[in-house]
C-alpha positions in Angstrom: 117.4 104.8 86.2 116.2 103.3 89.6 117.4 105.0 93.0 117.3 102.9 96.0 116.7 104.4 99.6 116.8 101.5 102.6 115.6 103.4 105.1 115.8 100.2 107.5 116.3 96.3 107.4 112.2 96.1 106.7 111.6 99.1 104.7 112.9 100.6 101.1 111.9 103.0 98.3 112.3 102.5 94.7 112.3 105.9 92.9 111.9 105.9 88.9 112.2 109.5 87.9 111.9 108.7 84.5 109.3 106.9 84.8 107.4 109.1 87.3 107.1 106.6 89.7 107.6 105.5 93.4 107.6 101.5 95.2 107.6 101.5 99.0 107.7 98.4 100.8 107.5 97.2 104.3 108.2 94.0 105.5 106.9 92.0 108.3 106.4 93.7 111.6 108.2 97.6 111.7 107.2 100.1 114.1 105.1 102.9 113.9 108.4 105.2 113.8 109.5 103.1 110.9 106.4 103.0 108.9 106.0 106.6 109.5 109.7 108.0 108.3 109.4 105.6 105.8 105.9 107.1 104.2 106.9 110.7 105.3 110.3 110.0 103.0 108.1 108.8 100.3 106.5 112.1 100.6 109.7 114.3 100.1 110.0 112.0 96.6 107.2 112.2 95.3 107.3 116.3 95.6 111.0 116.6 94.9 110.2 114.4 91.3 107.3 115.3 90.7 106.0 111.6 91.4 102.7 110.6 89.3 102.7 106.8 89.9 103.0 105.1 93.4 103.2 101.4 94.0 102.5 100.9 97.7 103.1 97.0 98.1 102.2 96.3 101.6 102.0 92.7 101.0 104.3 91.2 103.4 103.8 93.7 105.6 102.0 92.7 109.1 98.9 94.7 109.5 99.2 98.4 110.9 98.1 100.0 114.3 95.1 101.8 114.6 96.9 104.9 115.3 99.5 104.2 112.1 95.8 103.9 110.4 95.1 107.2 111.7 98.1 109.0 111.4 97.8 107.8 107.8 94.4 109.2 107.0 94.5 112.5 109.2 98.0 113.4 108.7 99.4 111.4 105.6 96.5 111.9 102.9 95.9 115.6 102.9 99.8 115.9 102.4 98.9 113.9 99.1 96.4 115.7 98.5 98.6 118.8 97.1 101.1 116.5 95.1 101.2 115.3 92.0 100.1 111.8 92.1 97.7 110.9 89.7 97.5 106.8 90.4 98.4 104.4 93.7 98.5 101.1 93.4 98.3 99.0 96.8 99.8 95.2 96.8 98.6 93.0 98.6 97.8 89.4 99.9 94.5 88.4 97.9 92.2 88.0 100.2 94.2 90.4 102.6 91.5 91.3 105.2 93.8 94.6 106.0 92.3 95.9 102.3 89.0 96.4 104.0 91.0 98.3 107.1 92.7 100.7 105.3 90.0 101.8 102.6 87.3 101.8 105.7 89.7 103.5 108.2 91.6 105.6 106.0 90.3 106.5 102.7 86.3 106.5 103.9 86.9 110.1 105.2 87.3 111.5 102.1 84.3 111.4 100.0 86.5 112.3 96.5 90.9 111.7 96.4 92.7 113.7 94.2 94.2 110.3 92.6 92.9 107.1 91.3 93.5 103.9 93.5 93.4 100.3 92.9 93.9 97.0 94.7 96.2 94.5 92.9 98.2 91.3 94.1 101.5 91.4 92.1 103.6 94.8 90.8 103.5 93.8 87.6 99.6 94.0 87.0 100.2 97.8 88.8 102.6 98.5 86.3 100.2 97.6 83.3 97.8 100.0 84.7 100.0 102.8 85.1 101.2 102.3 81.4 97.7 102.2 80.6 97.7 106.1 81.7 100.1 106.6 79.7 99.0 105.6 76.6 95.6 107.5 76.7 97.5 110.5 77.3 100.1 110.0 74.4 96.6 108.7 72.4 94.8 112.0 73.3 98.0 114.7 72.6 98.9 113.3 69.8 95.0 113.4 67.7 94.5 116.0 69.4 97.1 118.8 69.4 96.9 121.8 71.3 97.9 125.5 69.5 99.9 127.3 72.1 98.6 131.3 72.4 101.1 134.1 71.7 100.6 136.2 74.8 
């Protein structure tokens, strides 16, 4: 079951729990306040459920501030660091110039992530890759089954 959180007129949160999953979206220009309650409540989901799956779909989203780019990397990412996520999928524009910003400013810090990211232009391809996930892990447990120890 989807839970909606509009955290402004530009800004919401899609939270699947079921699912595992998390869609935050910005729209147009929002300020750095905005953006930043916005990804810090993103955050508090993804810990609170557990969240494997994000969809970050920044595509109609004006491009970010240097200092949102750094807040992001230097404040943002090692929070993610300790969670759960396992896959982020980032929306955007093809051709968006704003994907060489963010993995240059923001993710070439870090020479390894705790989580898998790709680049798509529409959810729907995101989706198929997070399902992908899932059915190597069903695939794996299920020819593959682990004896639990009596201890």
């Amino acid at each position: 079951m989807e839970q909606q959180y509009q955290l402004s007129p530009f800004t919401r949160i899609s939270l699947y729990p079921d699912a595992k999953a998390l869609q935050v979206e910005c729209e147009g220009f929002v300020s750095s306040a905005t953006y930043r309650n916005l990804m810090l409540r993103g955050l508090e989901l993804i810990k609170a459920y557990d969240i494997n799956y994000v969809v970050y779909n920044k595509k109609i989203l004006a491009p970010l501030t240097p200092d949102d780019h750094d807040w992001l990397a230097e404040e943002m990412l090692p929070q993610l660091f300790t969670t759960s996520l396992q896959k982020v999928a980032i929306i955007e524009a093809q051709g968006g110039l704003d994907h060489l910003t963010l993995r240059n400013m923001v993710y070439a810090p870090y020479l390894s992530l705790s989580f898998e990211v790709q680049y798509f232009d529409e959810v729907s391809v995101a989706l198929e890759w997070f399902k992908q996930e899932e059915a190597s892990t069903i695939n794996v447990t299920t020819e593959m089954p682990v004896e639990k120890s009596s201890g």
